[in-house]
Phi, psi and omega in degrees: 000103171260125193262178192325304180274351164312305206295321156311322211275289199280343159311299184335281171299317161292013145308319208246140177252099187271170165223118163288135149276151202278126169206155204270171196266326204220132212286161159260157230303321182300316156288341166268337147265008148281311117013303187262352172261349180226021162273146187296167179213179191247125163299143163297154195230145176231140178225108161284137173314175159312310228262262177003289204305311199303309211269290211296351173245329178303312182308314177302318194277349168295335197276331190296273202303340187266335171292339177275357199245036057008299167312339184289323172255038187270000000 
């Protein structure tokens, strides 16, 4: 059952002559991976202690010093 303004709605729309264009409903494989390798992601957030922060900045140089002492006896 169509009423009045259905019937204007549709006067309406057969004016216009659209053409969809062909385009594929589904990506390839090379885009979905791509697509999964450069979607953003959220850094993990950490929250250190005192005791953490101190090791977390003390550790590269503990490391610095026990890899040099090998050179001391070349």
């Amino acid at each position: 059952m169509k009423n009045k303004s259905d019937e204007k709605l549709f006067q309406k729309l057969d004016e216009f002559d659209v053409e969809v264009p062909d385009f594929p409903m589904r990506k390839s494989r090379v885009e979905r991976a791509g697509n999964w390798l450069f979607d953003s992601t959220r850094l993990p957030e950490f929250e250190f202690t005192e005791r953490g922060m101190a090791l977390t900045l003390f550790l590269p140089v503990f490391i610095s010093v026990i890899s040099a002492i090998p050179l001391i006896f070349l």
